[in-house]
N, CA, C and O atoms as a GROMACS GRO file, in nm:
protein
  324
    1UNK      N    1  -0.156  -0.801   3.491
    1UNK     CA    2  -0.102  -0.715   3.388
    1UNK      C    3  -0.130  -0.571   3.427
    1UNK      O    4  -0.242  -0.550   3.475
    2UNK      N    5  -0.026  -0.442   3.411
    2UNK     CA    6  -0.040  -0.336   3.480
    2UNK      C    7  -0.072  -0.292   3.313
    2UNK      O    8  -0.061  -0.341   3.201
    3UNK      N    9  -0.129  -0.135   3.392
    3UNK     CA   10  -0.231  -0.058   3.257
    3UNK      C   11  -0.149  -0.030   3.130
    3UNK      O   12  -0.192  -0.035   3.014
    4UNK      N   13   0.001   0.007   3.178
    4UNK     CA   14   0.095   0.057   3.092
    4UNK      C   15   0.128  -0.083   2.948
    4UNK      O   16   0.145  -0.073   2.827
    5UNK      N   17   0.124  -0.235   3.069
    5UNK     CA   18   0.106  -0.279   2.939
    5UNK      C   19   0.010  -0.358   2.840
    5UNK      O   20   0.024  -0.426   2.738
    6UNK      N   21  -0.114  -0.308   2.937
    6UNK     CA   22  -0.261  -0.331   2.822
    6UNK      C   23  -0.247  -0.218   2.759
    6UNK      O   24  -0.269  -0.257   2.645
    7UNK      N   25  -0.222  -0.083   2.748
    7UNK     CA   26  -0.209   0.012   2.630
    7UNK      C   27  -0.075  -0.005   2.539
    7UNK      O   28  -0.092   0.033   2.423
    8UNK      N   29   0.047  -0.053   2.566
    8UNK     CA   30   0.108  -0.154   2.481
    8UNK      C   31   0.080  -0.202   2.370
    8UNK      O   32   0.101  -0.180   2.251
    9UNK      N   33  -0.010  -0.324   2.481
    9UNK     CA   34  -0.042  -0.456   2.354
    9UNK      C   35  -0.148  -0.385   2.294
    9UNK      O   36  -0.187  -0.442   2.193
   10UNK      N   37  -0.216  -0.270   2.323
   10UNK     CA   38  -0.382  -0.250   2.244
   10UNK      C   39  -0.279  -0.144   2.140
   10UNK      O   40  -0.341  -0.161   2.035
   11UNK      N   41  -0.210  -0.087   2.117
   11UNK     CA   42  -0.126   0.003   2.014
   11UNK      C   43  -0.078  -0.113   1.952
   11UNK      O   44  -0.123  -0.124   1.838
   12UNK      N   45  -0.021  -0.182   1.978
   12UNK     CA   46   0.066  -0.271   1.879
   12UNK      C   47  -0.076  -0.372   1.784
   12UNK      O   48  -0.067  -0.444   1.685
   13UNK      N   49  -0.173  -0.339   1.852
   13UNK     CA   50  -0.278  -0.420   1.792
   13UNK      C   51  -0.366  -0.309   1.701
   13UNK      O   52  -0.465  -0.343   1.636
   14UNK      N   53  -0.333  -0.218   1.704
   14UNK     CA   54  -0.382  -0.094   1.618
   14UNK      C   55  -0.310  -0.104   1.507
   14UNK      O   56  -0.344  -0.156   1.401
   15UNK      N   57  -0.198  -0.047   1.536
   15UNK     CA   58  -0.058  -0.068   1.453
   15UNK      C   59  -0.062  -0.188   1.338
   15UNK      O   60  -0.033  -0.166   1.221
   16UNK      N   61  -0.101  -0.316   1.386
   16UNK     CA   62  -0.101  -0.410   1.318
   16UNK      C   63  -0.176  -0.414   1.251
   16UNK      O   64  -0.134  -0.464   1.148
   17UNK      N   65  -0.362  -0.367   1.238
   17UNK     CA   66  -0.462  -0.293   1.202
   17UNK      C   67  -0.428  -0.250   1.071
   17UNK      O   68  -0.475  -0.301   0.969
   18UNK      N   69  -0.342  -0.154   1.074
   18UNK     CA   70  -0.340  -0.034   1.033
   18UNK      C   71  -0.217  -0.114   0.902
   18UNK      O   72  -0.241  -0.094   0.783
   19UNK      N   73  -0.101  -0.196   0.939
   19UNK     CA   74  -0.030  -0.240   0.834
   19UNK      C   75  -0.109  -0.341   0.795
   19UNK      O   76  -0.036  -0.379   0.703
   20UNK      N   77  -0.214  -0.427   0.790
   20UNK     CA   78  -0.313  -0.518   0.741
   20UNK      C   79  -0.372  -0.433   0.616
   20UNK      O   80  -0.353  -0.429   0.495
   21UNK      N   81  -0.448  -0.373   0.702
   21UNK     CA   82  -0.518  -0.204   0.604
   21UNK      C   83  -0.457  -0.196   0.486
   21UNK      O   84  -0.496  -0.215   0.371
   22UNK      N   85  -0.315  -0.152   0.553
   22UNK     CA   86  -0.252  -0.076   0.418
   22UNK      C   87  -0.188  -0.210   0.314
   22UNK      O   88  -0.131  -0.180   0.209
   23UNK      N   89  -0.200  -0.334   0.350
   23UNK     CA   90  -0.140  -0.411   0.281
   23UNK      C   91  -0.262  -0.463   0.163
   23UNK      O   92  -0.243  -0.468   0.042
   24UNK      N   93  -0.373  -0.495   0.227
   24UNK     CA   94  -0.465  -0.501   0.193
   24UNK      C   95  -0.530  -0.407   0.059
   24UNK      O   96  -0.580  -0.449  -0.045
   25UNK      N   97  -0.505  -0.255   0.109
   25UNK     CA   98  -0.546  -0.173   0.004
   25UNK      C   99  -0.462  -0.205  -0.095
   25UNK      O  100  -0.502  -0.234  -0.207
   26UNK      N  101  -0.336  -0.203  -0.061
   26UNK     CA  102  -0.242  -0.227  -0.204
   26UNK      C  103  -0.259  -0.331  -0.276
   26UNK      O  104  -0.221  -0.336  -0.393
   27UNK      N  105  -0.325  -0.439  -0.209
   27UNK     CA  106  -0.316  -0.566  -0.318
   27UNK      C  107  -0.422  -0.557  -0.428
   27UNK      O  108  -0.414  -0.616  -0.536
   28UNK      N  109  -0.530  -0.472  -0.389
   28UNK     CA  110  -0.627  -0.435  -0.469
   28UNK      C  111  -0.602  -0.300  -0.556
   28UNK      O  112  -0.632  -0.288  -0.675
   29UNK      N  113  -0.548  -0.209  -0.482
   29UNK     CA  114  -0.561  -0.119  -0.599
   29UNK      C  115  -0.430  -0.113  -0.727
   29UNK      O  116  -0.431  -0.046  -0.830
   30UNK      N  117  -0.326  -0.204  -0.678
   30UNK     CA  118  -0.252  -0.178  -0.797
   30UNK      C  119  -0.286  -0.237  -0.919
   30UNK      O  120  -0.265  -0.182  -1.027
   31UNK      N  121  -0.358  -0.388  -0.899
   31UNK     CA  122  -0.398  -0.403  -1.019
   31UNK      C  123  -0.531  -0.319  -1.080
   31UNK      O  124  -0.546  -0.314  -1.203
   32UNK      N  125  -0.628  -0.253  -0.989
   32UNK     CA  126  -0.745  -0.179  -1.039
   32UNK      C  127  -0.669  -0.071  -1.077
   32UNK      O  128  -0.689  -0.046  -1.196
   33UNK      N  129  -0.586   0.007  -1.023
   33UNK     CA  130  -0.542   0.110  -1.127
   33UNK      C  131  -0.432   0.080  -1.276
   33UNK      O  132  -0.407   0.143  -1.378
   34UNK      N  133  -0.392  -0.044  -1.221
   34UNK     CA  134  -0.357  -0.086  -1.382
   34UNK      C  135  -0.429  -0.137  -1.496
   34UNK      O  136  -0.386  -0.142  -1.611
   35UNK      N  137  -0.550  -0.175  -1.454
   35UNK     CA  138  -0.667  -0.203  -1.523
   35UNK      C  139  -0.725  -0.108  -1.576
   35UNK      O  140  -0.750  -0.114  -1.697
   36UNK      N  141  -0.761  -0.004  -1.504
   36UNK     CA  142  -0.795   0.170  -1.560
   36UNK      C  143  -0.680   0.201  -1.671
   36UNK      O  144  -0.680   0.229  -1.791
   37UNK      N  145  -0.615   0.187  -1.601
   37UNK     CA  146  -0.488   0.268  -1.719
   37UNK      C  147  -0.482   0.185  -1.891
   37UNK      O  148  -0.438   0.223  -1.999
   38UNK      N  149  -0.529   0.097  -1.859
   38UNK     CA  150  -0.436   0.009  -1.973
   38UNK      C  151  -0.611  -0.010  -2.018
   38UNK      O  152  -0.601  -0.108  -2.092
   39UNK      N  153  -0.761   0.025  -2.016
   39UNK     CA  154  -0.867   0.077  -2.100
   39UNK      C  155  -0.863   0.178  -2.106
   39UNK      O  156  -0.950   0.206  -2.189
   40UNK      N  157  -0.797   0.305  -2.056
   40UNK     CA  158  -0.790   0.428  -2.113
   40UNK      C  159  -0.714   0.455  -2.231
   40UNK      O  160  -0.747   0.543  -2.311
   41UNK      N  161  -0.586   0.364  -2.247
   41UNK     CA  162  -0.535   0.398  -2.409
   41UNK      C  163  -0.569   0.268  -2.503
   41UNK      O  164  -0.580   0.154  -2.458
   42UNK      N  165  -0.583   0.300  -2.632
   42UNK     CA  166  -0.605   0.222  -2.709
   42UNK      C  167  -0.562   0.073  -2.749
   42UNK      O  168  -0.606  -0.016  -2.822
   43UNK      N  169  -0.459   0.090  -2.670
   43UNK     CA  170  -0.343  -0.094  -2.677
   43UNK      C  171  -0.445  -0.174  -2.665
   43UNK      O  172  -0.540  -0.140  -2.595
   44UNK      N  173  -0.441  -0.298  -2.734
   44UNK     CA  174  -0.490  -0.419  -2.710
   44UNK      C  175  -0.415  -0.540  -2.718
   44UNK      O  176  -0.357  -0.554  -2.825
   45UNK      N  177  -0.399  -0.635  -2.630
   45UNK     CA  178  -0.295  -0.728  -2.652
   45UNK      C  179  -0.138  -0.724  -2.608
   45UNK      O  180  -0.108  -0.704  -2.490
   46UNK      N  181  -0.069  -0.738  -2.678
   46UNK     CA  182   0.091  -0.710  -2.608
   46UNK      C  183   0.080  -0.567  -2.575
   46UNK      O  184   0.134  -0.532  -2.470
   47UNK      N  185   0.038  -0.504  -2.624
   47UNK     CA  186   0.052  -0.324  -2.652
   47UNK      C  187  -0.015  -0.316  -2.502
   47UNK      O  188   0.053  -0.265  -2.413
   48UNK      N  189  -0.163  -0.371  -2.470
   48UNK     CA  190  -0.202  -0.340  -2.324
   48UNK      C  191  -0.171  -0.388  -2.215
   48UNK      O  192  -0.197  -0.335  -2.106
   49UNK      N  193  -0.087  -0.542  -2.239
   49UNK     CA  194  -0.005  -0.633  -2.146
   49UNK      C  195   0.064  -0.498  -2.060
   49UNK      O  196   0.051  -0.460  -1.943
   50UNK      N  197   0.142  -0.447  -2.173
   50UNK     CA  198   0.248  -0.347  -2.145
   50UNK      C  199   0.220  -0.210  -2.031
   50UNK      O  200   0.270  -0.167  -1.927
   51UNK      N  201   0.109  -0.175  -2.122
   51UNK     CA  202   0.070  -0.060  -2.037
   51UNK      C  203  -0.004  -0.073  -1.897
   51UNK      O  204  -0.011   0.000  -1.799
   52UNK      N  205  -0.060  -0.213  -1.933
   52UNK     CA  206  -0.078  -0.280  -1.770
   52UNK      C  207   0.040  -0.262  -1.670
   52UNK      O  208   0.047  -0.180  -1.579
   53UNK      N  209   0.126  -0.354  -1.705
   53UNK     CA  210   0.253  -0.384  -1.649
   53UNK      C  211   0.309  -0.245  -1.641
   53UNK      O  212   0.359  -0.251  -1.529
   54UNK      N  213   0.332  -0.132  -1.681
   54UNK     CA  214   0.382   0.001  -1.662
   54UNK      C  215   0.315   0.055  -1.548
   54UNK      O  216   0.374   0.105  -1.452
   55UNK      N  217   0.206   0.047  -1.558
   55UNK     CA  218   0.084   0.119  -1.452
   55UNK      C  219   0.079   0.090  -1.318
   55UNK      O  220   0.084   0.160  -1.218
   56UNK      N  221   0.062  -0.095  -1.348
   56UNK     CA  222   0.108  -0.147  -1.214
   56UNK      C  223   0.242  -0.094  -1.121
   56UNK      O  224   0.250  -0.056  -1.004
   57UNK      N  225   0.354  -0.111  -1.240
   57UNK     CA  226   0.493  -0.027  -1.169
   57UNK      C  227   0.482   0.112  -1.106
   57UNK      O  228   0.518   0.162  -0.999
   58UNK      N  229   0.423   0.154  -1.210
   58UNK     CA  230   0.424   0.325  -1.124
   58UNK      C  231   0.320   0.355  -0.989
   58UNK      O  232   0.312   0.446  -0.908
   59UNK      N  233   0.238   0.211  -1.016
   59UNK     CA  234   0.130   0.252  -0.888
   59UNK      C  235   0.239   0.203  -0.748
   59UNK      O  236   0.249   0.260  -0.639
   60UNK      N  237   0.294   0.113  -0.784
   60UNK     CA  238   0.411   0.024  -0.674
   60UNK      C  239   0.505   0.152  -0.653
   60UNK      O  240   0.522   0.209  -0.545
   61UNK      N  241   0.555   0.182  -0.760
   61UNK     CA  242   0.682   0.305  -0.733
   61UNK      C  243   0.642   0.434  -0.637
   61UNK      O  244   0.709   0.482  -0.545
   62UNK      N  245   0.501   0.477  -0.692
   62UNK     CA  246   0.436   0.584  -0.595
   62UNK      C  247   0.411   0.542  -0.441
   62UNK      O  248   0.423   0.612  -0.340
   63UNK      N  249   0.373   0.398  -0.454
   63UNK     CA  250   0.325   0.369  -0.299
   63UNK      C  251   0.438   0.368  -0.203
   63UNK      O  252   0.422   0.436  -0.102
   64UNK      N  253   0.555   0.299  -0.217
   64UNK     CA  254   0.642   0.305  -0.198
   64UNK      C  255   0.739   0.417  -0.169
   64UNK      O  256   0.836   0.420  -0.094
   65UNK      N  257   0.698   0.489  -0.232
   65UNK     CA  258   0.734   0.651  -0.217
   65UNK      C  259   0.647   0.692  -0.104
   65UNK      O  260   0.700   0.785  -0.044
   66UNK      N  261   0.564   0.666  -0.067
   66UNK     CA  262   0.441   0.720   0.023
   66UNK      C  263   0.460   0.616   0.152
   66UNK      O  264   0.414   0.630   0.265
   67UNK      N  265   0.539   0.510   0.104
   67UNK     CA  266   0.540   0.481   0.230
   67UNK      C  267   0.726   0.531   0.282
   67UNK      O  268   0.734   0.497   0.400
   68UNK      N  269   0.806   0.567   0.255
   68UNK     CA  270   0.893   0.601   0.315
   68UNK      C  271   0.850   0.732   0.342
   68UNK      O  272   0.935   0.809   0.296
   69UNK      N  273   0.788   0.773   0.379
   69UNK     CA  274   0.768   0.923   0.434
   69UNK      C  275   0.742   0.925   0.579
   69UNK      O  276   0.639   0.880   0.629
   70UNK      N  277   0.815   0.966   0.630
   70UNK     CA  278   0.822   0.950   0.777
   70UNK      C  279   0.710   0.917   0.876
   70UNK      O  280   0.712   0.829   0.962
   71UNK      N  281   0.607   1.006   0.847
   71UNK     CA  282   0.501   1.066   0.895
   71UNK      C  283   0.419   0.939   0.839
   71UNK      O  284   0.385   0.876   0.939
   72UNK      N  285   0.371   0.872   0.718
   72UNK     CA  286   0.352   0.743   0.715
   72UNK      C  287   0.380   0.605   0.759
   72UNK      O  288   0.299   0.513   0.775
   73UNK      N  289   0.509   0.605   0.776
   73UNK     CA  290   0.538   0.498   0.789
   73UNK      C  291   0.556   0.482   0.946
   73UNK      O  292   0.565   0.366   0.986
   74UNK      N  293   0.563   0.578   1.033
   74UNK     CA  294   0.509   0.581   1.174
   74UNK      C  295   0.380   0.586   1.215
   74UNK      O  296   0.344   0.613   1.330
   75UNK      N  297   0.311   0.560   1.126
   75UNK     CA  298   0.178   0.558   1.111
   75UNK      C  299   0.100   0.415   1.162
   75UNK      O  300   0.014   0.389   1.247
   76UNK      N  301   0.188   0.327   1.051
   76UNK     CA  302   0.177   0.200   1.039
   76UNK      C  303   0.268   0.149   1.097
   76UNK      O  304   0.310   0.046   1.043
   77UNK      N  305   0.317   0.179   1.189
   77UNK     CA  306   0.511   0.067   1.272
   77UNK      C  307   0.520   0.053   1.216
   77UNK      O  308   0.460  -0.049   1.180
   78UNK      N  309   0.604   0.124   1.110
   78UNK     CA  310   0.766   0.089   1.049
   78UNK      C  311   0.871   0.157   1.126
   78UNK      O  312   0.991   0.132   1.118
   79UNK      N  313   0.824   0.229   1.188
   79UNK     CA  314   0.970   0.270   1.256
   79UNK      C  315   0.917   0.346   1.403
   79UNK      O  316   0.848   0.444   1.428
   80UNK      N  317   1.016   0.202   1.517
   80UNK     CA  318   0.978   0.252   1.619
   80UNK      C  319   1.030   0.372   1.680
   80UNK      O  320   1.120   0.434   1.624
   81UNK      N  321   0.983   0.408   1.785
   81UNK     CA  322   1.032   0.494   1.887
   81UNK      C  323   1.087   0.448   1.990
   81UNK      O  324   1.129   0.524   2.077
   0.00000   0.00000   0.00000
């Protein structure tokens, strides 16, 4: 195997790293920040179901937003060169 493609496979193994990472963080923080959100207002019951379920969305809608940003998402291979 020549050097060009052990630094290859060791980027694509970063890369992969790095979308693990970020998949990882998300599975945890959308529900912890929907959990914050929905004991910060007073709802209890359907009323906090709700504001759960809102929180969760907007944490998904933001990430999502953060990940089409160029400069991110070449971060993590989403978009080769």
């Amino acid at each position: 195997m020549d050097n060009n493609s052990q630094d290859h496979s060791s980027k694509n193994h970063v890369i992969g790293v790095f979308w693990w990472a970020t998949l990882a963080i998300a599975v945890l923080a959308v529900p912890a920040f929907g959990i914050a959100v929905s004991y910060i207002f007073p709802f209890r019951g359907l009323g906090g179901l709700i504001i759960f379920v809102l929180a969760c969305w907007l944490c998904t809608y933001l990430g999502m937003r953060l990940m089409s940003n160029p400069k991110m998402s070449e971060r993590i291979g989403l978009h080769k060169k």
